[in-house]
N, C-alpha and C positions, 0 to 999 in steps of 0.2 A: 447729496444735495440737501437732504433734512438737517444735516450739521450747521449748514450755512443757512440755513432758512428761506430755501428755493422752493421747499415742496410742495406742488400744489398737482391737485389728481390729473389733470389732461395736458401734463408736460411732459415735451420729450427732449431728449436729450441725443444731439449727432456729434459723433465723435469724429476722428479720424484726421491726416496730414491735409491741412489749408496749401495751395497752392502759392507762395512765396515769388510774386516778380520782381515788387521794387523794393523790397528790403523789409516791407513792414502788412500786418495783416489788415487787409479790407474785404469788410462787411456787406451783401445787397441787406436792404432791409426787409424782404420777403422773397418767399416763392410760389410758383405755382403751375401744375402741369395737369394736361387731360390726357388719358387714353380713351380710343375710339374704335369700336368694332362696327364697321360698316356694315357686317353681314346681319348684325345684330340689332342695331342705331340703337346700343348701350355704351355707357362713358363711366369714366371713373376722376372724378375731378377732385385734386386736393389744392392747396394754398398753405403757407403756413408763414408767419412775420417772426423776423427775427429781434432777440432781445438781448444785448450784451450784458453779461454778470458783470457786477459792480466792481467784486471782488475775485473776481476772475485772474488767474495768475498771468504773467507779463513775461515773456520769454525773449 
């Protein structure tokens, strides 16, 4: 990612097979989920937005 000039300290990077239904890849523009322990009433809450590479390869 430093090759292309992506680097920046609090990026992450998910890889893995995108699910394919209508021929072509679609993006949400974020996520976000809680876990929740009732026993506890402690949460674990993230978010995160997605950014498509410019130069991102095109399969």
């Amino acid at each position: 990612m430093e090759d292309r000039g992506y680097y920046c300290e609090d990026m992450m990077i998910f890889c893995g097979t995108l699910p394919i239904v209508t021929g072509e890849f679609i993006y949400g523009d974020g996520f976000s989920a809680e876990l929740y322990d009732r026993l506890t009433d402690r949460k674990i809450e993230l978010d995160y937005k997605v950014h498509i590479l410019a130069d991102a390869e095109v399969v």
